[in-house]
C-alpha positions as a Markdown table, in Angstrom:
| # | Residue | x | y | z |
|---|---|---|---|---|
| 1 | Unk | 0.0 | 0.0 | 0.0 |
| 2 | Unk | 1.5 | 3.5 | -0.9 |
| 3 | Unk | 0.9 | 6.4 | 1.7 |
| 4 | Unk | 0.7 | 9.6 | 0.7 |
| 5 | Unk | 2.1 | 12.2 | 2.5 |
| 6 | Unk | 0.3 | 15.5 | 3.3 |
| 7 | Unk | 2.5 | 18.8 | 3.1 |
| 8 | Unk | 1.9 | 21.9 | 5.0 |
| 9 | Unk | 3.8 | 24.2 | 2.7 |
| 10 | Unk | 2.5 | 27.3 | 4.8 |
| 11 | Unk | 3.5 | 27.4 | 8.2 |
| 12 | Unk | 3.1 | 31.0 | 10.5 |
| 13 | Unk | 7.0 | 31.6 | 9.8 |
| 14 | Unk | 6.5 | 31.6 | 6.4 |
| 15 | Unk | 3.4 | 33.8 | 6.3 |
| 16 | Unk | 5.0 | 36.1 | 8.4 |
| 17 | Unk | 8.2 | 36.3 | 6.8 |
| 18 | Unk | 6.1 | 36.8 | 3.5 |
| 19 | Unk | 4.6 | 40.0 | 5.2 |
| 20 | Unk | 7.0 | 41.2 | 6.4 |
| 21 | Unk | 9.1 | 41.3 | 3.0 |
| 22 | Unk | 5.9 | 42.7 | 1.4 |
| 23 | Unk | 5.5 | 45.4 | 4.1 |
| 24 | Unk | 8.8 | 46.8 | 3.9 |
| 25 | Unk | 9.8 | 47.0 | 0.5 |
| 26 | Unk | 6.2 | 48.8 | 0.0 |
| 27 | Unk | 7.6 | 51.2 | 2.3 |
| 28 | Unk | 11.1 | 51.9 | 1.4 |
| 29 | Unk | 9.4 | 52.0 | -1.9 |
| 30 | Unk | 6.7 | 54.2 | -1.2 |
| 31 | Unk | 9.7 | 56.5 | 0.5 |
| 32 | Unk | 11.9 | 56.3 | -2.6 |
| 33 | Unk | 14.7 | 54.3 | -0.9 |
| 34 | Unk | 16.5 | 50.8 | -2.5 |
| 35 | Unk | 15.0 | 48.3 | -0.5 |
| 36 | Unk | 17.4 | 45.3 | -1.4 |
| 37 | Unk | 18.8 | 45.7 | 2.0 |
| 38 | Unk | 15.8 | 46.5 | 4.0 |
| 39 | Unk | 14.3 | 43.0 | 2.6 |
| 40 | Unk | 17.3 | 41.2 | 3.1 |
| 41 | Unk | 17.2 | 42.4 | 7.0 |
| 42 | Unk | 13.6 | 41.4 | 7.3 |
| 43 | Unk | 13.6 | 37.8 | 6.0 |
| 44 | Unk | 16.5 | 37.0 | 9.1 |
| 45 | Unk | 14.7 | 39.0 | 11.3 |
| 46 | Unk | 11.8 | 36.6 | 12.1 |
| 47 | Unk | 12.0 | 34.6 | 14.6 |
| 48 | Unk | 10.6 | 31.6 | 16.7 |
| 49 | Unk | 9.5 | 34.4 | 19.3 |
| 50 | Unk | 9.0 | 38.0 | 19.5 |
| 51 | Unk | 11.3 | 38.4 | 22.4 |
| 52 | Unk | 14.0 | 37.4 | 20.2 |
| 53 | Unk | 12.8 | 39.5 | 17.0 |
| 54 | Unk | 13.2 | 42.8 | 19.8 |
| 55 | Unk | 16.3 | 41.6 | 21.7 |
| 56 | Unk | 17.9 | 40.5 | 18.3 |
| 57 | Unk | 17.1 | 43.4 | 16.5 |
| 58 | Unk | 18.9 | 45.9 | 18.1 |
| 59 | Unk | 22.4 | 43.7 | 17.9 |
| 60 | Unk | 21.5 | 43.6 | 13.9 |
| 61 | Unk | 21.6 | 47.0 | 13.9 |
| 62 | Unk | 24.7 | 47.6 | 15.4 |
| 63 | Unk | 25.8 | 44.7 | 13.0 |
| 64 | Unk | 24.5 | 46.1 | 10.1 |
| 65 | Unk | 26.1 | 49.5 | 10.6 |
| 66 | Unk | 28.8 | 47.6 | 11.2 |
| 67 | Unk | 29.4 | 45.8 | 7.9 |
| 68 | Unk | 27.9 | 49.1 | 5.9 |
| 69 | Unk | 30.7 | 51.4 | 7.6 |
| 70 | Unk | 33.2 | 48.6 | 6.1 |
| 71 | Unk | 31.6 | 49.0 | 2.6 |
| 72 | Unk | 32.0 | 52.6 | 2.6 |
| 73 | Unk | 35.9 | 52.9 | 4.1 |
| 74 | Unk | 37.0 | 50.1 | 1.4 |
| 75 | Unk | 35.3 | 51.2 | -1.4 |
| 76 | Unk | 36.5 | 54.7 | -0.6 |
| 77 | Unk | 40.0 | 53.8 | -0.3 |
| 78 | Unk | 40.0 | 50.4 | -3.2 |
| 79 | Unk | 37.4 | 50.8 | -5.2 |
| 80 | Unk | 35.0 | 47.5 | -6.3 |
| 81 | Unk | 37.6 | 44.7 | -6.6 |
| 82 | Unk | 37.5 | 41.2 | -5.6 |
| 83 | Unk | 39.8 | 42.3 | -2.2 |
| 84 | Unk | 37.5 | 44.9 | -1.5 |
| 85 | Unk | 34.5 | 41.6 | -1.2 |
| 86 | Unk | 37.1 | 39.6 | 0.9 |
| 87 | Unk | 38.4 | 42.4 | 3.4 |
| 88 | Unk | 34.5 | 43.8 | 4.1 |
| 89 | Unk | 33.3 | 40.0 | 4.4 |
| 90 | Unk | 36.4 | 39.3 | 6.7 |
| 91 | Unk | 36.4 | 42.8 | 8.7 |
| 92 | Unk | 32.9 | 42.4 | 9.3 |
| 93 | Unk | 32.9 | 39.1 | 10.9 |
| 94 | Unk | 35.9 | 39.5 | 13.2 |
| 95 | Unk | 34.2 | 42.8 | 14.6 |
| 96 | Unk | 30.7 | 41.0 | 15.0 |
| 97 | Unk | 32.7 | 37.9 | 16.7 |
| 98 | Unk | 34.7 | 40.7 | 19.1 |
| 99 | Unk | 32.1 | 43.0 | 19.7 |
| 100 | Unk | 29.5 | 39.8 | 20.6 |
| 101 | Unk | 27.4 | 40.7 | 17.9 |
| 102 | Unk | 27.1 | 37.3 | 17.0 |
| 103 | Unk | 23.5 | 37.2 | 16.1 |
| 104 | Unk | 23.7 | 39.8 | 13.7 |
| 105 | Unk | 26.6 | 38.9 | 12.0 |
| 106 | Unk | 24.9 | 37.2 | 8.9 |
| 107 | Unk | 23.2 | 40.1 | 7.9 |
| 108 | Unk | 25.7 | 42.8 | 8.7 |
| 109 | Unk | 28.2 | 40.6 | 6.1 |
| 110 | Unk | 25.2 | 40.3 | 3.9 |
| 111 | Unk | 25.0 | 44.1 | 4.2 |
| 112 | Unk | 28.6 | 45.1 | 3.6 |
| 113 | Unk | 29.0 | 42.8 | 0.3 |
| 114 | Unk | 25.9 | 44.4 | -0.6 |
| 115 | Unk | 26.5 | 47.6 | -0.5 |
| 116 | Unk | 29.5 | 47.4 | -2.5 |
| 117 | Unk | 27.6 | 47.4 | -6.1 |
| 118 | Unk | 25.4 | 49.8 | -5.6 |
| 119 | Unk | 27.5 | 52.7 | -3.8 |
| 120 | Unk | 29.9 | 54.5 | -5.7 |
| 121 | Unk | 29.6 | 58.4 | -4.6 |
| 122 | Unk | 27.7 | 60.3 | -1.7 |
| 123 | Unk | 29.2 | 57.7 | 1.2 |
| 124 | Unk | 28.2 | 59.3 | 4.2 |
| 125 | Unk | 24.5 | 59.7 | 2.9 |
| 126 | Unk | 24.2 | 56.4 | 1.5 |
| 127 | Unk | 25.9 | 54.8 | 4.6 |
| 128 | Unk | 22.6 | 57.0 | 6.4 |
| 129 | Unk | 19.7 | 55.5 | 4.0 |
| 130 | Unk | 21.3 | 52.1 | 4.6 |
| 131 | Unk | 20.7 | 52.2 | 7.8 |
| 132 | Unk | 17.6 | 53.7 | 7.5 |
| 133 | Unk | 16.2 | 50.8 | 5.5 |
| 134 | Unk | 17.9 | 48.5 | 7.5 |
| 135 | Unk | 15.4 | 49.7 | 10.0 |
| 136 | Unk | 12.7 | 49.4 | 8.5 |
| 137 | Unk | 13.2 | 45.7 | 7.9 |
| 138 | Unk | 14.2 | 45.1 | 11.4 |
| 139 | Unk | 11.0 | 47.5 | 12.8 |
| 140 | Unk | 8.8 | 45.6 | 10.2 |
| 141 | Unk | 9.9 | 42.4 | 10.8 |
| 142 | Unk | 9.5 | 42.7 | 14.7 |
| 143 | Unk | 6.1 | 44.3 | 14.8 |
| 144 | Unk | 5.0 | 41.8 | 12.0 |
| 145 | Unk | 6.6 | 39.1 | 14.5 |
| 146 | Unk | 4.0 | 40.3 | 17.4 |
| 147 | Unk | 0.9 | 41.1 | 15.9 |
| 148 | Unk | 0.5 | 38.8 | 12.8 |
| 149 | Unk | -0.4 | 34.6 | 14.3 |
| 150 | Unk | 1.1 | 34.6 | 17.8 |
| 151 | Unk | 2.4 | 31.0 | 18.4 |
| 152 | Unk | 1.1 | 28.9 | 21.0 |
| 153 | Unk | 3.4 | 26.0 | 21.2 |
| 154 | Unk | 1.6 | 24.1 | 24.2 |
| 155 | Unk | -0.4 | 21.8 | 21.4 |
| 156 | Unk | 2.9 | 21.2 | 19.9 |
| 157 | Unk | 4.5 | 20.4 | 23.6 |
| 158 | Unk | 1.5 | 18.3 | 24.0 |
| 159 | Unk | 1.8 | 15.8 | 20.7 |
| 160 | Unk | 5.8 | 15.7 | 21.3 |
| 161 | Unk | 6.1 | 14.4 | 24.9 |
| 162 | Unk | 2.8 | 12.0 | 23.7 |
| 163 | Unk | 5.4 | 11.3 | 21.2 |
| 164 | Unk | 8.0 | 10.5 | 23.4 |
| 165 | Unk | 6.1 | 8.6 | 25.9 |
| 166 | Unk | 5.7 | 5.9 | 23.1 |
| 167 | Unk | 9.2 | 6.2 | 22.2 |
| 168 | Unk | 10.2 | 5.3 | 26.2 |
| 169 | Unk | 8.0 | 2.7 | 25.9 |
| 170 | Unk | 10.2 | 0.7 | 23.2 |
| 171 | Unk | 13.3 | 1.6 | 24.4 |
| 172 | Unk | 12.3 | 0.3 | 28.0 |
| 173 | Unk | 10.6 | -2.9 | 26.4 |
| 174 | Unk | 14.1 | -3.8 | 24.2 |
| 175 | Unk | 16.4 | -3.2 | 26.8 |
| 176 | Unk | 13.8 | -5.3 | 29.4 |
| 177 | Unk | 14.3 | -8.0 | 26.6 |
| 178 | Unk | 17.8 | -8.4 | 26.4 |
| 179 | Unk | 18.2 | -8.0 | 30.3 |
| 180 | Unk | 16.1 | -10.8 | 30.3 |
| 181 | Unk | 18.0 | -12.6 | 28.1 |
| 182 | Unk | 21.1 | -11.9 | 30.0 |
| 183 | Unk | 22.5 | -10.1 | 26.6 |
| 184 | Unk | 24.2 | -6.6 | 26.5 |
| 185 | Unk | 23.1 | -3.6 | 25.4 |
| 186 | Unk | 22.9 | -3.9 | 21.6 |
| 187 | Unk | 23.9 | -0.4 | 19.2 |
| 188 | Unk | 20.2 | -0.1 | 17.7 |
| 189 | Unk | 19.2 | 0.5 | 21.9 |
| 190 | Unk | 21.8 | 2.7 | 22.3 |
| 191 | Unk | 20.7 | 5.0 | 19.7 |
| 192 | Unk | 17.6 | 4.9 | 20.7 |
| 193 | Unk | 18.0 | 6.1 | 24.1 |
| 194 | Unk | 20.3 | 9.0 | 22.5 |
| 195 | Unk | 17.5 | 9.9 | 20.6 |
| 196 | Unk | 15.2 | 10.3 | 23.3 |
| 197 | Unk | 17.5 | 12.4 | 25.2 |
| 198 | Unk | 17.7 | 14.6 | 22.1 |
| 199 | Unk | 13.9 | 14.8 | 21.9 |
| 200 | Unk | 13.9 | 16.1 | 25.3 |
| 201 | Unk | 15.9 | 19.1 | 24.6 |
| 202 | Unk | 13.5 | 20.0 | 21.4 |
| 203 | Unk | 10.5 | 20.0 | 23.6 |
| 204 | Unk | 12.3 | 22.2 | 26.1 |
| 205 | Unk | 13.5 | 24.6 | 23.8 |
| 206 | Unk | 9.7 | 25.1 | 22.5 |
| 207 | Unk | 8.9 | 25.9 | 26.4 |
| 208 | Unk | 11.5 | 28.2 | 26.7 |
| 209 | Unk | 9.8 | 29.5 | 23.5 |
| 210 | Unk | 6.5 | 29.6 | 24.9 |
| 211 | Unk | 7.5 | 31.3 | 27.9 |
| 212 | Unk | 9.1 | 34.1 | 26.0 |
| 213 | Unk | 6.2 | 34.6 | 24.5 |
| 214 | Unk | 4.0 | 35.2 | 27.6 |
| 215 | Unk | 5.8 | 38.5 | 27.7 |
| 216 | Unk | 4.0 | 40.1 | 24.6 |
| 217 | Unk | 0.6 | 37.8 | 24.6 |
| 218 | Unk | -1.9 | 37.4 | 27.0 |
| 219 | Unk | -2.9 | 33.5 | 27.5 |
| 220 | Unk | -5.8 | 32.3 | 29.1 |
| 221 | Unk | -5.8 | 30.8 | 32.9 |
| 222 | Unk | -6.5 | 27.8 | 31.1 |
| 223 | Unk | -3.8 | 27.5 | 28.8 |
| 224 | Unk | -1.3 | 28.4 | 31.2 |
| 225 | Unk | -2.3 | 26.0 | 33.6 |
| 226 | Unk | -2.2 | 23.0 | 31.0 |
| 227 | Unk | 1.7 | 24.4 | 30.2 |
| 228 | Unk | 2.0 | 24.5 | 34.1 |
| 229 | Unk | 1.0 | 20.5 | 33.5 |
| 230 | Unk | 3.2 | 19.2 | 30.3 |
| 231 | Unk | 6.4 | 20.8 | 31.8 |
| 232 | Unk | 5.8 | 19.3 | 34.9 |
| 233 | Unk | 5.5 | 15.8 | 32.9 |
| 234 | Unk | 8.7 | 17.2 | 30.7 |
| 235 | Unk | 10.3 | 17.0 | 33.8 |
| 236 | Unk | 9.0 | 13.5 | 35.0 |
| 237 | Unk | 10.3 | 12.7 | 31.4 |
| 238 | Unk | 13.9 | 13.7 | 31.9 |
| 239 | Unk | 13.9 | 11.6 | 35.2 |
| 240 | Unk | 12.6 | 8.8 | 33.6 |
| 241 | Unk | 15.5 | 9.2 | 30.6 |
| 242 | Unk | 18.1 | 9.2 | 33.3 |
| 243 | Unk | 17.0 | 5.5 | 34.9 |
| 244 | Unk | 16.6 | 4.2 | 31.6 |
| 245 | Unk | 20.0 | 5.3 | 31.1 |
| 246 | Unk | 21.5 | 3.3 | 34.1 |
| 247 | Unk | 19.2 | 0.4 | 32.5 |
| 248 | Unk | 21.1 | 0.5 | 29.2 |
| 249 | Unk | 24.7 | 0.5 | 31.1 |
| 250 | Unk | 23.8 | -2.2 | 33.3 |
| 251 | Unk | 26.1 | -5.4 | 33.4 |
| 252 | Unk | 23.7 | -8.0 | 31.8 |
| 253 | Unk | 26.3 | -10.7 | 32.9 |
| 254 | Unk | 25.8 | -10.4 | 36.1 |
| 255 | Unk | 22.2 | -11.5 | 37.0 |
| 256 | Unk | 20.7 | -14.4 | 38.4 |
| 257 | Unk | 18.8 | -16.6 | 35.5 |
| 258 | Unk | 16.0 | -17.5 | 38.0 |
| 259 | Unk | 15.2 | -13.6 | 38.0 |
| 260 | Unk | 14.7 | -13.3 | 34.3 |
| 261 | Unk | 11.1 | -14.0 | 34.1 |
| 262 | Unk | 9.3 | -11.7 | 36.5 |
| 263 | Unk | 12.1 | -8.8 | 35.1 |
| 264 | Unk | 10.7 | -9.3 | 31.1 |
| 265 | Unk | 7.0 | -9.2 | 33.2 |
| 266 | Unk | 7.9 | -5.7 | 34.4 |
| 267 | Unk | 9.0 | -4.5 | 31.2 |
| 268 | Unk | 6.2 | -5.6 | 29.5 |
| 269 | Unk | 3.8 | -3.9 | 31.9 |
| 270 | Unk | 6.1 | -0.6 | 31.7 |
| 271 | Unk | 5.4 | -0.9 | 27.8 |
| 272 | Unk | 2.3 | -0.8 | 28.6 |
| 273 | Unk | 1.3 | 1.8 | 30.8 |
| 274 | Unk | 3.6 | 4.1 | 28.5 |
| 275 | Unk | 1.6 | 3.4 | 25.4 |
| 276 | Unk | -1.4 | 4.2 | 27.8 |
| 277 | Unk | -2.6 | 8.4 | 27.7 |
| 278 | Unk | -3.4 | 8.2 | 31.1 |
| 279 | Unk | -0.3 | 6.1 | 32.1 |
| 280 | Unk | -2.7 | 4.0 | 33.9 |
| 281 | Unk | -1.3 | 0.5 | 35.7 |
| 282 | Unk | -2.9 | -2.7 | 35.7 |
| 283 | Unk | -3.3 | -5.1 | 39.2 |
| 284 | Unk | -1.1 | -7.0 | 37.5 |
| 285 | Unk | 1.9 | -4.5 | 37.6 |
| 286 | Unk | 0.9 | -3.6 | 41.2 |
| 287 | Unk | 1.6 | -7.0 | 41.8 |
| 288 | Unk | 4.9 | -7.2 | 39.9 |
| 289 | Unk | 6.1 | -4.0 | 41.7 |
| 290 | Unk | 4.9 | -5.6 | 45.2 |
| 291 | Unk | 7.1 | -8.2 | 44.1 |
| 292 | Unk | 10.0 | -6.2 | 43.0 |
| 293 | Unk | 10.2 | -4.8 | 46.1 |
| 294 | Unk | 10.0 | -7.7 | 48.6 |
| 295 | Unk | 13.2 | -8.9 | 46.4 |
| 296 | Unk | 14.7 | -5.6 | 46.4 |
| 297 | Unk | 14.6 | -5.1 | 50.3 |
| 298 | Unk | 15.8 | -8.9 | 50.6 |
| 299 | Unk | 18.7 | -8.2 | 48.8 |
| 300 | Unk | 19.6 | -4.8 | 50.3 |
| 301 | Unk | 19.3 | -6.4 | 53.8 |
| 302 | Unk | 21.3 | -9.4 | 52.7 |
| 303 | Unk | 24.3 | -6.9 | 51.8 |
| 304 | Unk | 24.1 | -4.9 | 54.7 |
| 305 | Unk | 24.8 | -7.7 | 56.3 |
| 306 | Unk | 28.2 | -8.6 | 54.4 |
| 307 | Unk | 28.6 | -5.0 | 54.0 |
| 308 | Unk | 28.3 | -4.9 | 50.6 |
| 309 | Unk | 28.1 | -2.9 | 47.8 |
| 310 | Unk | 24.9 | -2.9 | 46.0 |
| 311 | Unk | 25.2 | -5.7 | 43.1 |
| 312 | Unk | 23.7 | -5.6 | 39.9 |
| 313 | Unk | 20.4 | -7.6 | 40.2 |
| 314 | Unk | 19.7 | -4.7 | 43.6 |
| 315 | Unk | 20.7 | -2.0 | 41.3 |
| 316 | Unk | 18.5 | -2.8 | 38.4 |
| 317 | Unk | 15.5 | -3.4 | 41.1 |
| 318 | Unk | 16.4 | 0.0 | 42.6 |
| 319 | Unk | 16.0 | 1.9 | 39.2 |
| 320 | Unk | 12.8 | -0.6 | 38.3 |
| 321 | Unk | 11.0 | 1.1 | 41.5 |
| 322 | Unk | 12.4 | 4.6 | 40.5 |
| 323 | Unk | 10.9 | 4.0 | 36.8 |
| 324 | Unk | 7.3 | 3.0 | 38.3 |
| 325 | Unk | 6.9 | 5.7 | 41.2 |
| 326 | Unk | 7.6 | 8.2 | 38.0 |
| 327 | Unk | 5.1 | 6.3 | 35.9 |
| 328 | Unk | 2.5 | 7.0 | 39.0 |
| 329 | Unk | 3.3 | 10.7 | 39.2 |
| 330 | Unk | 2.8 | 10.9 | 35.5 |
| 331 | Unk | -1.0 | 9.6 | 35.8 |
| 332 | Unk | -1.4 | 11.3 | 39.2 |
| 333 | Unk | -0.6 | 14.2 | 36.8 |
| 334 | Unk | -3.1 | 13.3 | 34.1 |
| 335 | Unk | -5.8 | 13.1 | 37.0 |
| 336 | Unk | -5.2 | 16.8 | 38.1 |
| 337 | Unk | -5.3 | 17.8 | 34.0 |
| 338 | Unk | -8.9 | 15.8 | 33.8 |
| 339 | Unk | -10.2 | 17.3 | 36.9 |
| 340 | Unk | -9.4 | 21.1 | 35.2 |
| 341 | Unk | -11.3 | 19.4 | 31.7 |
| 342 | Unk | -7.4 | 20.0 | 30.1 |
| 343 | Unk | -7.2 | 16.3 | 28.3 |
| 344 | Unk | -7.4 | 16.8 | 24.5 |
| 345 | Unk | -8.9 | 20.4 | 24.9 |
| 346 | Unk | -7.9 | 23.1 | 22.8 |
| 347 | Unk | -6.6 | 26.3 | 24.4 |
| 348 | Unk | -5.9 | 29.8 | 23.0 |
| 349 | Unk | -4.8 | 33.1 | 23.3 |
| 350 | Unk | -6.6 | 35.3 | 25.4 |
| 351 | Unk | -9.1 | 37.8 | 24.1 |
């Protein structure tokens, strides 16, 4: 059977950045100024958030008067040559890099090499209407940034830790496998488990988004109380990737055959309540973790007897426990959402 896979070719970052470029070449041209420049600052300009549109916009500036000031002192003194290109490119970026104009440093080199075709008399005021149009993109851009489809990345939050959950869930029930199995951790695992740790800084780079933009956009009580909730789980998340990681590096060699059974059990029922929304256990893995820790306080007593270290088969009980008291904060969590009615409701910016 072939799939057929739906495109969303315009996203909010792309309608913006559209406007944007439409807004402020209509006004450089209405104004009678070469808007080449001003465009050019107003397509980098966007960005996720319109905290960093205004906190970024004033270093482009800088930047960008930067890299025009180049343009005018080499073409003054070299004229339009290949080395001119090379020392305003160069100049440019070693200043940005000094100066820790770093986020503007793309379009204040992309303004310098610019420049240097279209200015050949009049420095002083063409180095002033650069800047002027440079600007306008950057003013545009931001304001455009604001007001035109605020993001609200909680929904996206939402899908991606659902996302991950699953993820967990087959990472968890391959390593339980070949624990069971007494094998050691094989490459595909490993990978896995990177990948999950990688998905866990996306989703909190999206909050940090989200709570930037709580500074320019008014959210409902609502809304902010379900982002209060999915961080909270983000958080229950990145504990949960930490155990898993002390699964993965555990010694398989080292535990007791009789054991294997009941530990493929509890991976099997820690599959499961993953790929469950409401992380909901079973009696049967009440059971299983009842059993898990009769055997782990066995051992643990046994060795403080010999005074010894914990061994492998305590250790991997230890982090078993850890990995279900999460999995019961994660539904205790789910409980508090359903009691505000925030499971699969949509929420939105406030009026």
């Amino acid at each position: 059977m072939i799939y057929i896979k739906k495109f969303n070719f315009l996203g909010g970052r792309i309608i913006k950045t559209g406007i944007a470029v439409f807004l402020t070449a209509l006004i450089c041209q209405s104004i009678g100024w070469p808007y080449m420049l001003a465009v050019i600052t107003a397509i980098v300009t966007i960005e996720p958030t319109a905290a960093d549109s205004i906190k970024k916009a004033f270093i482009r500036f800088l930047a960008s008067a930067i890299g025009a000031a180049f343009a005018m002192l080499y073409t003054f003194l070299l004229g339009v040559t290949p080395f001119t290109y090379m020392l305003v490119a160069v100049s440019t970026i070693i200043s940005c890099s000094k100066l820790r104009l770093h986020a503007g440093t793309l379009v204040a080199t992309l303004t310098g090499v610019a420049m240097l075709t279209i200015v050949h008399d009049h420095y002083f005021i063409s180095f002033l209407i650069r800047l002027a149009t440079t600007s306008i993109g950057l003013l545009t851009s931001s304001l455009v940034n604001i007001i035109v489809l605020p993001p609200n990345y909680t929904p996206i939050i939402t899908r991606k830790i659902q996302n991950l959950s699953k993820q967990m869930s087959s990472v968890l029930q391959q390593r339980g496998s070949e624990l069971s199995q007494v094998h050691a951790c094989h490459k595909q695992t490993k990978l896995q488990f990177q990948q999950l740790s990688a998905e866990i800084e996306k989703i909190e780079t999206l909050c940090e988004y989200q709570r930037k933009e709580w500074k320019f956009h008014h959210f409902t009580r609502k809304a902010m109380r379900k982002f209060h909730y999915e961080y909270k789980k983000l958080s229950l998340m990145r504990q949960l990737v930490y155990h898993i990681g002390n699964l993965i590096y555990l010694p398989a060699h080292q535990l007791q055959s009789a054991r294997h059974q009941v530990i493929w059990d509890t991976f099997t029922s820690f599959h499961n309540v993953l790929q469950n929304e409401q992380y909901k256990s079973s009696l049967q893995h009440q059971t299983l973790v009842l059993t898990l820790k009769q055997r782990f306080w066995a051992h643990k007593q046994e060795e403080n007897r010999v005074d010894h270290p914990f061994s492998t088969e305590t250790t991997m009980l230890y982090e078993l426990l850890a990995i279900h008291h999460l999995l019961e904060e994660l539904h205790r969590i789910y409980l508090l959402k359903e009691r505000y009615n925030l499971n699969n409701s949509p929420v939105s910016l406030s009026s």
